[in-house]
C-alpha positions as CSV (number, residue, x, y, z in Angstrom):
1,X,175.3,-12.4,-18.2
2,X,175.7,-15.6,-17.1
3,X,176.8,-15.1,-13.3
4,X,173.1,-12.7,-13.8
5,X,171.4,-15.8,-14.9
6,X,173.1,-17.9,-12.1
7,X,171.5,-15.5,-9.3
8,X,168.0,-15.3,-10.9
9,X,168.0,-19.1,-10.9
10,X,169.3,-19.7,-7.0
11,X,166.6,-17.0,-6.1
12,X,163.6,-18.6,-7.2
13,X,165.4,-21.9,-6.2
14,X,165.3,-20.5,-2.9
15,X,161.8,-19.3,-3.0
16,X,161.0,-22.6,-4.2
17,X,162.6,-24.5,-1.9
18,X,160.6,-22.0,1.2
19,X,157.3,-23.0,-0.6
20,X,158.1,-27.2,0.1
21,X,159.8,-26.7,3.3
22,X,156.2,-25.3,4.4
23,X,154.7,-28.4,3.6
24,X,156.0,-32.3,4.2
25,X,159.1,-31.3,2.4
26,X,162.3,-30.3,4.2
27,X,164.8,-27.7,2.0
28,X,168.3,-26.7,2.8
29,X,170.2,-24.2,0.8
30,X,174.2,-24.8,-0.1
31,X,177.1,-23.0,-0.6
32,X,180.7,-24.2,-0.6
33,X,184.2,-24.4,-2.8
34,X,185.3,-27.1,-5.1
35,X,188.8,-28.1,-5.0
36,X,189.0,-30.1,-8.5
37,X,191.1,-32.1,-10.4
38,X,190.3,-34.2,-13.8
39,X,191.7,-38.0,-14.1
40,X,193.5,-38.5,-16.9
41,X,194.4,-35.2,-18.3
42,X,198.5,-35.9,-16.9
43,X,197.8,-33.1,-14.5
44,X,198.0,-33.9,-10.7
45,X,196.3,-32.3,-7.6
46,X,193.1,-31.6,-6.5
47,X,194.1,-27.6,-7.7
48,X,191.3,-26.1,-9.6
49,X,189.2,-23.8,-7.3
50,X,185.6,-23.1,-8.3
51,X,182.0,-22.5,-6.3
52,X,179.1,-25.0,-5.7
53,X,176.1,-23.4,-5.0
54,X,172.1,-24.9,-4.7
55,X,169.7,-26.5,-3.1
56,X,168.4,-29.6,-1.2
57,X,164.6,-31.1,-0.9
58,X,164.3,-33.9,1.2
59,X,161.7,-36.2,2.4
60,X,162.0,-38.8,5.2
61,X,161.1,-42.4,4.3
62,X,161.6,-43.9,7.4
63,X,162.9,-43.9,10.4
64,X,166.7,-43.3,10.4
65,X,166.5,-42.9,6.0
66,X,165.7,-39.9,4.2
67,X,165.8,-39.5,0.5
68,X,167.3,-35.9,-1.0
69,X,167.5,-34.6,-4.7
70,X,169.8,-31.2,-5.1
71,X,170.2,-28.6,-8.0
72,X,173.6,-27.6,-7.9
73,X,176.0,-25.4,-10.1
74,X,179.2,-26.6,-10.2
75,X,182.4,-25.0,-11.3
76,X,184.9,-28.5,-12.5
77,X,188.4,-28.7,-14.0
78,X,191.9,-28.8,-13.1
79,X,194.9,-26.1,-13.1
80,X,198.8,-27.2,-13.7
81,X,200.7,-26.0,-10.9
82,X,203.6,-23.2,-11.6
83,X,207.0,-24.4,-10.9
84,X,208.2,-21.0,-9.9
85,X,211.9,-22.7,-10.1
86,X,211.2,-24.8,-13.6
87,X,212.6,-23.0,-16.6
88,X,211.6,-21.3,-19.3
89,X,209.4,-21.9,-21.4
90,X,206.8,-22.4,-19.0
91,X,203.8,-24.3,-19.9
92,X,200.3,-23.8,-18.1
93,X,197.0,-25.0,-18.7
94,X,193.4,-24.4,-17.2
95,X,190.5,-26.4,-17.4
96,X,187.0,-25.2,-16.5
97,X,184.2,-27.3,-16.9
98,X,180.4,-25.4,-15.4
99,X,178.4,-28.0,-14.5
100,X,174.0,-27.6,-13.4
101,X,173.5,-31.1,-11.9
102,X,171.2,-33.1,-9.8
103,X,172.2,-35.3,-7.3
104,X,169.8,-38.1,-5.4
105,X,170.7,-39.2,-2.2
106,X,169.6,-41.8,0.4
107,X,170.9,-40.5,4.2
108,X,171.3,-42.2,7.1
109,X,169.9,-40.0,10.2
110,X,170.3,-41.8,13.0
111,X,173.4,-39.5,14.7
112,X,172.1,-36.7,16.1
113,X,174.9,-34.6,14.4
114,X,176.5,-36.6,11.9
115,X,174.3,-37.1,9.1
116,X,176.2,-39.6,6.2
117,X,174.6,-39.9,2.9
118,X,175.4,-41.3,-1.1
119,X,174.1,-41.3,-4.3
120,X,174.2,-40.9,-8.1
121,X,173.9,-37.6,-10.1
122,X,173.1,-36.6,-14.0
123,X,174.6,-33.1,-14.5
124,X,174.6,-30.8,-18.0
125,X,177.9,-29.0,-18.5
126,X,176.7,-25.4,-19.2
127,X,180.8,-24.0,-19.8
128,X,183.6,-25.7,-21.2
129,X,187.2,-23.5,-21.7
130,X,190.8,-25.0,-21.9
131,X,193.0,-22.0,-20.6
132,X,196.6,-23.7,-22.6
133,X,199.5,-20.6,-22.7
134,X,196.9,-18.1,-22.1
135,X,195.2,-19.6,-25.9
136,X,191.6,-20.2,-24.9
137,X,189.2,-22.6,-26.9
138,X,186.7,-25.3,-26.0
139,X,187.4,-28.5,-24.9
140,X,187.4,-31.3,-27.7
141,X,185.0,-33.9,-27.7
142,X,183.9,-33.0,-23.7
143,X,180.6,-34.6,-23.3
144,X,177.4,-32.4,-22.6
145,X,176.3,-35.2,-19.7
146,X,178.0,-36.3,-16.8
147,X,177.1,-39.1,-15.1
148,X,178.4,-39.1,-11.1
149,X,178.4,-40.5,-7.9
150,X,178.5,-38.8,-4.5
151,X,180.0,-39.8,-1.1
152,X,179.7,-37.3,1.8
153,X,178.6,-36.4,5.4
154,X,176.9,-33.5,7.3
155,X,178.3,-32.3,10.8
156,X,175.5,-30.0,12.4
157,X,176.5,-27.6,14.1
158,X,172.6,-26.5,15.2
159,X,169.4,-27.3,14.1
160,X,169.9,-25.2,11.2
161,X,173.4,-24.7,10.6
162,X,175.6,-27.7,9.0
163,X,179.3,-28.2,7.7
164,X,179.3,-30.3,4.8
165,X,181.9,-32.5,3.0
166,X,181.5,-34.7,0.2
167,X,183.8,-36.2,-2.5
168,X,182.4,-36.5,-6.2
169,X,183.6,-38.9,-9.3
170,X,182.4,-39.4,-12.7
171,X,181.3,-42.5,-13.0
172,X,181.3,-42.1,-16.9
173,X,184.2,-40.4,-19.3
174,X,183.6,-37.1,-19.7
175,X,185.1,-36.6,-23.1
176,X,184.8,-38.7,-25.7
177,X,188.2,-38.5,-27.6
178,X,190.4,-41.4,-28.5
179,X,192.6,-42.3,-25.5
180,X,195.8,-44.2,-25.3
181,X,196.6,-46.2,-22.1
182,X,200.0,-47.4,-21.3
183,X,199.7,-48.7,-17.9
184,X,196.9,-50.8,-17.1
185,X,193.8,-48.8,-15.0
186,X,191.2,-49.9,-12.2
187,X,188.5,-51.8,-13.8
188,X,190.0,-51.5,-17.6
189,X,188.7,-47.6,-17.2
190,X,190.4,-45.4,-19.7
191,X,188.7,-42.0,-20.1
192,X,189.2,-38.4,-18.1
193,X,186.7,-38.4,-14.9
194,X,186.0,-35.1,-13.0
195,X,186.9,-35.8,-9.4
196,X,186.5,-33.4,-6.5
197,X,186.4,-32.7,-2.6
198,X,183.3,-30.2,-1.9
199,X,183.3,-28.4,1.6
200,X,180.9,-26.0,2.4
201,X,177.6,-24.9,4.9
202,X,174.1,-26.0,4.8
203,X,171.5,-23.8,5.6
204,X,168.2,-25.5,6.9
């Protein structure tokens, strides 16, 4: 049902995003892979593989500026690595966190192929599941908004084909659950933070 839902919503996304591009609007559609990880859950690696999938509407403000907002779903989390050597018993955990979430971004367009851009985000996590020792349940305490930043680039590879890479952070803890530091952190932040490298295609 919901992966049903997911392609109703990206088609009239993409009819909507037709209708704008007609007039003083430009729309892109986007597709690409999220490799994931979440600070401060002890697990390391950017392991967790989901999809990211939506849409861009953009406007030029200027020469060289143009301002963007997306709708984007987002699959988040992070996966513990199998130590195929470690003995038994062997302890695994999943997280998947299913983010719909907005982006606006300001980007720079002065490179004719190499488009740079950044911006905040407000997303509303639609699925929350902690895979521990094949024992699913929800996540305790994750927070329903995420608040995020993004930092990427566009390479075009035509007029209407683009690679894109971007990294993602949450500005904001995601979970609000009583947390124990015992080493100090950046800024005094204590808190588990999605973070994520996106890479994917662009479709003008």
């Amino acid at each position: 049902m919901q992966k049903f839902i997911l392609i109703i919503g990206l088609i009239c996304i993409s009819s909507l995003a037709q209708d704008l591009a007609a007039q003083s609007f430009g729309a892109s559609l986007l597709a690409g892979a999220n490799f994931s990880q979440v600070d401060g859950d002890q697990l390391g690696g950017y392991n967790k593989l989901g999809a990211n999938l939506g849409v861009q509407i953009d406007r030029k403000l200027k020469e060289d500026w143009t301002a963007a907002f997306e709708i984007r779903f987002s699959m988040k989390g992070a996966k513990k690595v199998i130590d195929p050597e470690a003995p038994p018993p062997i302890f695994t955990l999943k997280l998947s966190y299913h983010y719909l979430e907005v982006p606006l971004l300001i980007k720079y367009t002065h490179f004719d192929r190499f488009t740079p851009y950044a911006g905040p985000s407000i997303g509303v996590n639609v699925f929350n599941q902690r895979d521990e020792n094949t024992t699913t349940s929800k996540e305790k305490k994750l927070n329903r908004i995420e608040v995020g930043f993004h930092l990427g680039a566009t390479y075009h590879l035509t007029d209407k084909i683009g690679l894109d890479l971007r990294h993602s952070y949450s500005l904001l803890s995601i979970r609000d659950y009583p947390i124990k530091v015992n080493s100090p952190t950046v800024f005094g932040r204590a808190g588990w933070f999605n973070r994520l490298f996106t890479a994917g295609i662009c479709l003008l």
